[in-house]
N, C-alpha and C positions, 0 to 999 in steps of 0.2 A: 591431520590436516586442520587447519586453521577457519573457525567459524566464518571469517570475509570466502574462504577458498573455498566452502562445503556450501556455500551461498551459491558462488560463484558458479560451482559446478552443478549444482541441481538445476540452477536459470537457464540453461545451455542443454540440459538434458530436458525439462519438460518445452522451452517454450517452441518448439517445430511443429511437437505433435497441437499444444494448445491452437496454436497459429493458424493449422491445417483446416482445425475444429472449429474456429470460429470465437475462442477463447483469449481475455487477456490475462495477464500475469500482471497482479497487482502487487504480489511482495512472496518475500522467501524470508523466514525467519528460524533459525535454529539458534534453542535458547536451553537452560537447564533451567529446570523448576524444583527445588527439591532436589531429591535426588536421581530425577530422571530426566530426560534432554529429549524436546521435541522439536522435530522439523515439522515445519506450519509451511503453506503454499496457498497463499489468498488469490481465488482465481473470479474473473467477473466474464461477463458477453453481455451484448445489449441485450436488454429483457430481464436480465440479473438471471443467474445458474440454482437447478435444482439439488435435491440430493442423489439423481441420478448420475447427474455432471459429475460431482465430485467422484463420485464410487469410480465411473469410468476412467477421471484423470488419475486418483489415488491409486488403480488397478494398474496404467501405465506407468504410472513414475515410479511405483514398486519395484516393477520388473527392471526396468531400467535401474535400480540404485542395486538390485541383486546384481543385475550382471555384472555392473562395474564394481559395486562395492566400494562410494567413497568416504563412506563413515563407517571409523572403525568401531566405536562402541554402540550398543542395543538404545534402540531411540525410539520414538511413539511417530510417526508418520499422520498429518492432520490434513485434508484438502478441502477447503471451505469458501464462501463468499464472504470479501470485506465486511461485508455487514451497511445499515445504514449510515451507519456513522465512516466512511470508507477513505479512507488514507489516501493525502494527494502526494502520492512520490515523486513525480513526474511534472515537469512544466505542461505537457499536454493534458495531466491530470488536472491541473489546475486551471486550464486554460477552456476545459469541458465543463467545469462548476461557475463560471461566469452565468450568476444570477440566481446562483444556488446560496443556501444559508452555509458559512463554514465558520470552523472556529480556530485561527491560526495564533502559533506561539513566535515569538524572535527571541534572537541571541544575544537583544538588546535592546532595550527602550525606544519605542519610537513614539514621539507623541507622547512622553511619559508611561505607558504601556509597555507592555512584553505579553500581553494575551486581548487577541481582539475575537469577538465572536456575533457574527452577524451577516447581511447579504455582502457577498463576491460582487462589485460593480464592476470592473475589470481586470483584464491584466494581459499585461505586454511581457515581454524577456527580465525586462527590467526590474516592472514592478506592481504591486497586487493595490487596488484601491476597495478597501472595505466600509462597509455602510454600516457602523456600529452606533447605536441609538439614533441620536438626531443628528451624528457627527461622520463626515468619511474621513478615512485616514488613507495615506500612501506610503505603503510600505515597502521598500526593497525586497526585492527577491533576494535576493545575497546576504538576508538577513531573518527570514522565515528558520523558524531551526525545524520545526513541522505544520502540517494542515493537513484539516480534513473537513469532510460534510461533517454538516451537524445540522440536530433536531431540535428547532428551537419552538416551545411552547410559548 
């Protein structure tokens, strides 16, 4: 099965029980490092998750990848919080950091730029307006390649 397919299917298997729980499903990554291949599941809830939280979802989504078994070679199973620094995948992800400090990359120059990092002023479907130094910039959504929070000193 195909890394996009082993995404695909774990997303479908944990997020009912997360959903149920009061958990969001912030990303599914299966990666090879070395020589061994981990599935990572970045899980968040308002108030940010314990290392309880995870022990309970990593306890379900175990069972659940036993029974069905959709990865056939031996993998390290990770369940954790995004961290501070927390990945915006989602346009409502990004649409919740409105006023937050984030540090966003493009696919392509905007502004001369292709790395902006500073306060989120808004953002529509369209487009993200970021507050970097003394300058804002307006950046297409259709042109972010990633984003996330960020901790700026």
């Amino acid at each position: 099965m195909s890394t996009p397919k082993i995404k695909a299917t774990v997303e479908q298997m944990v997020t009912p029980y997360l959903e149920e729980n009061g958990f969001e499903l912030v990303d599914v990554e299966y990666v090879k490092e070395g020589s061994n291949w981990f599935l990572r599941v970045f899980v968040d809830k308002t108030g940010g998750i314990d290392i309880d939280d995870c022990g309970r979802i990593s306890e379900y989504l175990s069972e659940r990848l036993d029974e069905n078994d959709p990865i056939p070679s031996a993998y390290f199973l990770e369940v954790s919080s995004p961290g501070a620094e927390r990945p915006l995948k989602k346009a409502e992800d990004v649409l919740r950091a409105v006023g937050k400090d984030v540090f966003i990359t493009t696919y392509e120059p905007v502004d001369g730029l292709k790395e902006f990092e500073g306060r989120l002023l808004s953002f529509n479907d369209d487009e993200l307006v970021v507050e970097a130094g003394k300058k804002s910039h307006a950046i297409p959504y259709s042109k972010v390649a990633s984003a996330r929070l960020a901790i700026i000193f």
